[in-house]
C-alpha positions in Angstrom: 0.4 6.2 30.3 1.4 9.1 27.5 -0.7 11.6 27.5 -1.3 13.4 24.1 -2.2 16.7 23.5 -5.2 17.8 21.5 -3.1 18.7 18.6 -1.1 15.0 18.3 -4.3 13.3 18.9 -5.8 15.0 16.4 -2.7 13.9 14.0 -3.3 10.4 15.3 -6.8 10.0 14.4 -6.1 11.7 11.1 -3.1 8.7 10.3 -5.4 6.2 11.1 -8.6 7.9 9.3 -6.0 8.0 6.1 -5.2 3.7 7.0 -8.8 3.1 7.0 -9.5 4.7 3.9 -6.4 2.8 1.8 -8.0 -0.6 3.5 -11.1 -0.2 2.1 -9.3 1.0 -1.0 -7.6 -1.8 -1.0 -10.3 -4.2 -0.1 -12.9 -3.1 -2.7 -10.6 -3.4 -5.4 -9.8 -6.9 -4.1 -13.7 -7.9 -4.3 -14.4 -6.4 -7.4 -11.6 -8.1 -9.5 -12.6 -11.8 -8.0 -16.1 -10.8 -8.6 -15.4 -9.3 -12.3 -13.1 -12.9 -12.7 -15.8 -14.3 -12.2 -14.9 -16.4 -8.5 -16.4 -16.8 -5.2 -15.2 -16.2 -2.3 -14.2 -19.5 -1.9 -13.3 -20.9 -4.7 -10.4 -17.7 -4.5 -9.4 -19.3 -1.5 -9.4 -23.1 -2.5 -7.3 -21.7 -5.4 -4.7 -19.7 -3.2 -4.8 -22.0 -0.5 -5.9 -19.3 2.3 -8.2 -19.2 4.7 -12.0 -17.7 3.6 -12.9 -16.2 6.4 -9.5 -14.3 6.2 -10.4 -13.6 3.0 -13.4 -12.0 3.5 -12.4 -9.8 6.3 -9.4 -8.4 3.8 -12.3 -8.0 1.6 -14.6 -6.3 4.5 -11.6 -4.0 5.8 -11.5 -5.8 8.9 -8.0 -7.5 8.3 -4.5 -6.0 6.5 -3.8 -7.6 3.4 -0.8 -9.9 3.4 2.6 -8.2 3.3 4.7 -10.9 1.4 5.4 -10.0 -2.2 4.8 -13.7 -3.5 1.9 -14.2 -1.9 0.6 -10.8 -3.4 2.0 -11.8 -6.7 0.0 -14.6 -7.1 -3.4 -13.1 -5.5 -3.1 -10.7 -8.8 -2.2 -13.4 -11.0 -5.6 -15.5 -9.8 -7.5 -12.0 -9.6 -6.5 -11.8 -13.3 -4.0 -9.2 -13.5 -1.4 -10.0 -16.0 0.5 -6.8 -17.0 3.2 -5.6 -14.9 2.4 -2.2 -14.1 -1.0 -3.6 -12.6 0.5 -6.5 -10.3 3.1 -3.5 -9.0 0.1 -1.2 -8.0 -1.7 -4.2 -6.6 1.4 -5.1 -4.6 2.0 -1.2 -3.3 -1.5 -1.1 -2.6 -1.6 -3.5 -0.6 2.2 -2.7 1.5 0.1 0.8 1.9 -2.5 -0.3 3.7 0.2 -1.7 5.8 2.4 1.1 6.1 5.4 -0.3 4.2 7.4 1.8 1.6 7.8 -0.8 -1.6 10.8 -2.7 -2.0 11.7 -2.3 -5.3 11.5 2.4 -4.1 14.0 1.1 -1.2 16.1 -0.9 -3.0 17.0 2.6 -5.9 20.2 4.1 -4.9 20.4 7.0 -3.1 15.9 6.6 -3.0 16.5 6.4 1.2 18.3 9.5 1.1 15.6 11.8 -0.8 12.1 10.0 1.5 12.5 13.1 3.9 12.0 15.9 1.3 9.3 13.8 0.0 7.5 13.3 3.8 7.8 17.1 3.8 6.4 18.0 0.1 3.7 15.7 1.6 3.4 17.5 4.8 2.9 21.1 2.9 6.4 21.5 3.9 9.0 23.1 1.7 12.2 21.3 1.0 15.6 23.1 0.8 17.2 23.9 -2.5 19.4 21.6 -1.9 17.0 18.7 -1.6 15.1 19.6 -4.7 18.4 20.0 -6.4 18.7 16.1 -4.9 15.9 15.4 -6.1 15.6 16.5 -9.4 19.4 14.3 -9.9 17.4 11.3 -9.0 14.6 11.7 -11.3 17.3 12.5 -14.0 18.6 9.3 -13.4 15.5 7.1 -13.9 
C-alpha cells in the first residue's frame, strides 16, 4: 500500500477536483446542445446508435465521454455543430475530461518537445530562457 503524504494527497484530490469540474463541463454542454437541437435523450441515441443509459450518465457526469475522434465527430455533427472550430473544441473537450492531449497538438512538429515548459507556466513555474526562446520559434511558425 503507498502511503501519501499530506501534501501529495492534497495534489491528488486537487487533479481529480479539476477532472470533475471539466466532466460536468463537458456534460452540460453536451445536454444543452441536444436539448437546444431540439432531441431527447433517446432519440440522440437511436440516431448515434449508443446506448441511452450511457448517454445520460455522460450527460449526468457519471461516465467519460468517448475518446474516439469519429465517434466525437459525429456526436457534434447530430448535436448540430457544423463549423470547424466548434467540432475541434467539442472534441478537446471531451479528450480533457479524459486526460488526453489532442491529436492534431501531438501530431505539430517539435509540439512534444515544448509540453514541459507549458506543464510548468501551468504550474506557476517559470521556464528557462531557453524554453521560451523555444517557444516563441514554435508560435512563429504557426
Amino acid at each position: 500500500m503507498v502511503k501519501l503524504n499530506h501534501r501529495e494527497l492534497k495534489g491528488r484530490l486537487k487533479v481529480e477536483k479539476i477532472k470533475m469540474k471539466m466532466k460536468e463541463n463537458f456534460s452540460q454542454i453536451l445536454k444543452e446542445l441536444r436539448i437546444k437541437k431540439g432531441l431527447t435523450l433517446r432519440n440522440v441515441c437511436r440516431i448515434l446508435n449508443f446506448d441511452p443509459s450511457n448517454w445520460s450518465k455522460i450527460e449526468r457526469g457519471k461516465m467519460s465521454p468517448p475518446s474516439e475522434e469519429k465517434t466525437l465527430r459525429k456526436w457534434a455533427q447530430v448535436l448540430g455543430l457544423s463549423k470547424e472550430n466548434d467540432i475541434h473544441e467539442f472534441i478537446d473537450k471531451a479528450s480533457l475530461v479524459q486526460g488526453i492531449i489532442p491529436k492534431d497538438i501531438l501530431s505539430q512538429e517539435n509540439a512534444v518537445d515544448f509540453l514541459p515548459a507549458f506543464f510548468r507556466t501551468l504550474r506557476n513555474k517559470k521556464p528557462t530562457k531557453k524554453e521560451i526562446e523555444r517557444l516563441i520559434e514554435l508560435i512563429k511558425k504557426i
